[in-house]
C-alpha positions in Angstrom: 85.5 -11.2 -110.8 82.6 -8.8 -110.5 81.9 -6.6 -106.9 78.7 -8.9 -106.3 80.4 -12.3 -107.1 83.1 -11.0 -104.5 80.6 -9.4 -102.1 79.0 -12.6 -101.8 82.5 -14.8 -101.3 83.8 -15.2 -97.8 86.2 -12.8 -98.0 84.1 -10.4 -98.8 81.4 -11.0 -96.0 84.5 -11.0 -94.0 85.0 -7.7 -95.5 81.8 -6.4 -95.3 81.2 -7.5 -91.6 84.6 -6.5 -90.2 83.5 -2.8 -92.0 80.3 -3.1 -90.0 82.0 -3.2 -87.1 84.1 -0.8 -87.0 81.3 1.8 -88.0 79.3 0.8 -85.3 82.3 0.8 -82.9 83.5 4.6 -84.1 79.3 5.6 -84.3 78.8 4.2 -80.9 82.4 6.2 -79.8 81.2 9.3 -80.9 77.8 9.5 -79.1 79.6 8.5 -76.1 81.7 11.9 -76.4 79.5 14.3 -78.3 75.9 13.4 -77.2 74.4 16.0 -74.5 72.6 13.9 -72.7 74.5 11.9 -70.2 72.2 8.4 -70.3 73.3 8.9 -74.1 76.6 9.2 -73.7 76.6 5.9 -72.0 74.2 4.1 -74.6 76.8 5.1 -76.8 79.7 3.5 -74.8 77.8 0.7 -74.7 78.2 0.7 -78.5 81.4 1.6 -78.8 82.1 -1.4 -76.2 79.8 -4.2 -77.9 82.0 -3.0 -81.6 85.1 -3.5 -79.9 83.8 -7.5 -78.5 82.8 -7.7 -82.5 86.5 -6.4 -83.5 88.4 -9.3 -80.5 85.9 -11.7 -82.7 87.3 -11.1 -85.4 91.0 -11.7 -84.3 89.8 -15.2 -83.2 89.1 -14.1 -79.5 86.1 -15.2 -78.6 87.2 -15.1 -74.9 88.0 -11.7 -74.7 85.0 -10.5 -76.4 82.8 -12.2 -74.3 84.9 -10.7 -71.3 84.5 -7.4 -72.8 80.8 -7.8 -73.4 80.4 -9.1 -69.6 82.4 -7.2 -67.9 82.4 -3.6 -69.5 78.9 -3.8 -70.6 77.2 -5.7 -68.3 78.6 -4.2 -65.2 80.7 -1.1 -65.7 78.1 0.5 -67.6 75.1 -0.8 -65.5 77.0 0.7 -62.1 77.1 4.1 -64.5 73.7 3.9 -65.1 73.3 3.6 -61.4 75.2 6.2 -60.7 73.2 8.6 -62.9 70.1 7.6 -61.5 71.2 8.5 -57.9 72.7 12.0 -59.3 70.9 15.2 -59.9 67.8 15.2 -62.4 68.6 16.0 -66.1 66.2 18.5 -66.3 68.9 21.1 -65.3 70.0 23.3 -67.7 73.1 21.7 -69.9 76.7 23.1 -70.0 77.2 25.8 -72.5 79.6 24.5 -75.8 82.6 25.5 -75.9 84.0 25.6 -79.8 88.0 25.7 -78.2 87.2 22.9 -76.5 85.8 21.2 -79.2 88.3 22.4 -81.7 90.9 20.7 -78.8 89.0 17.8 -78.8 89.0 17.0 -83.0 92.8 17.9 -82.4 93.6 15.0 -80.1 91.4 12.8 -82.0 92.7 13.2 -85.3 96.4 13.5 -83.2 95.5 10.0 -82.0 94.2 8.4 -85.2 97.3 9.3 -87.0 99.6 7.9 -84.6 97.4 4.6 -84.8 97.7 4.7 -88.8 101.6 5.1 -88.5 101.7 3.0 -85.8 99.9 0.2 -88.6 101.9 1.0 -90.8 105.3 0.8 -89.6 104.7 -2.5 -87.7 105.1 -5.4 -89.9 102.2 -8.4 -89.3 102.6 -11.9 -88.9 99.7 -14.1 -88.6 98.9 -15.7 -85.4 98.7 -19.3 -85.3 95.5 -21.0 -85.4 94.1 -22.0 -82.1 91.4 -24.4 -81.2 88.0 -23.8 -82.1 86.7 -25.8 -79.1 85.6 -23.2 -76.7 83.3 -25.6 -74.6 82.5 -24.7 -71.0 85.3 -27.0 -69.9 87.9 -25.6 -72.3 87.6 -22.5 -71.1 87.3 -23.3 -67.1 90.5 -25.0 -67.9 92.1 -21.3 -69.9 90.5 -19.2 -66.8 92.7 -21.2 -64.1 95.8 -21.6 -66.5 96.9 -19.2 -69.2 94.3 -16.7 -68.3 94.6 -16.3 -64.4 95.8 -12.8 -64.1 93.8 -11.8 -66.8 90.3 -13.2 -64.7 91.7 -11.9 -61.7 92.4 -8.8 -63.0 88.7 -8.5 -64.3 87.1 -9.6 -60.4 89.1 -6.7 -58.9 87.7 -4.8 -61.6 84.3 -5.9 -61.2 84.8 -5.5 -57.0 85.6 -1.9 -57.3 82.9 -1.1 -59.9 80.4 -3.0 -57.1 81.9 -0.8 -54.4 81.9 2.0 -56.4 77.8 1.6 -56.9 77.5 0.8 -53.3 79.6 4.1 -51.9 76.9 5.8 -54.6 73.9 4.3 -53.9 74.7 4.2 -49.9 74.4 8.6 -50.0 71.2 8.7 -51.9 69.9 11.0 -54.5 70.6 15.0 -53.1 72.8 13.7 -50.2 76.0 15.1 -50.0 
């Protein structure tokens, strides 16, 4: 079998995709932590947040990601978005660089990604069982006041003190201290 015949079989489109998004998800991860500009930083966690929805898609969690796209994107970064527009104007001169606290910084992350690749590869994988594919509005009413209760109220307190949050923000002002 030839790369294109296989390119072009499920698997790997499967492949391909799931390679996708994981770029997107480690591109959008490091604006969020090396871009200068603040609004970009949180562009790029939007990113990184919408890759990690694609990656709960792709172990058959449609739930989750659409939980994760809702509630992280939708409201915890709007209500940072908020919170930079009430803050002081951008125009300011940036932060110098610091290399030790970048060199720190490339530490921990590689730290971090090798623990993860250990962490893969000492943990031996089962496949999870299939689950339904009907995710109708009443299938999952019925999952949100079931097997998922703590889990959706777990996300409304999380969504309460992100609203509160904007509000004790928005409630000084731009300047006010």
């Amino acid at each position: 079998m030839n790369l294109l015949s296989w390119l072009i079989s499920p698997p790997g489109v499967a492949t391909v995709a799931f390679i996708l998004v994981v770029v997107v998800t480690i591109l959008g991860a490091l604006i969020a932590v090396s871009a200068r500009n603040i609004f970009h930083n949180v562009l790029g966690l939007v990113l990184a947040l919408i890759g990690v929805a694609g990656l709960f898609l792709f172990l058959n969690s449609p739930f989750v990601a659409m939980m994760q796209i809702l509630i992280y994107v939708g409201a915890v970064c709007i209500a940072i978005c908020f919170a930079i527009m009430l803050s002081e104007p951008m125009y300011l001169p940036k932060p110098p660089r610091s290399s030790f606290k970048t060199l720190g910084a490339v530490i921990g992350a590689g730290t971090v990604f090798a623990f993860l690749v250990l962490l893969t590869k000492k943990t031996t994988w089962t496949p999870a069982p299939e689950r339904s594919t009907d995710w109708s509005v009443t299938t999952m009413g019925h999952y949100l006041l079931t097997e998922y209760v703590l889990i959706f109220e777990v996300i409304s307190l999380l969504l309460l003190v992100a609203m509160l949050g904007a509000i004790v923000i928005a409630r000084g002002g731009r300047g006010a201290s």
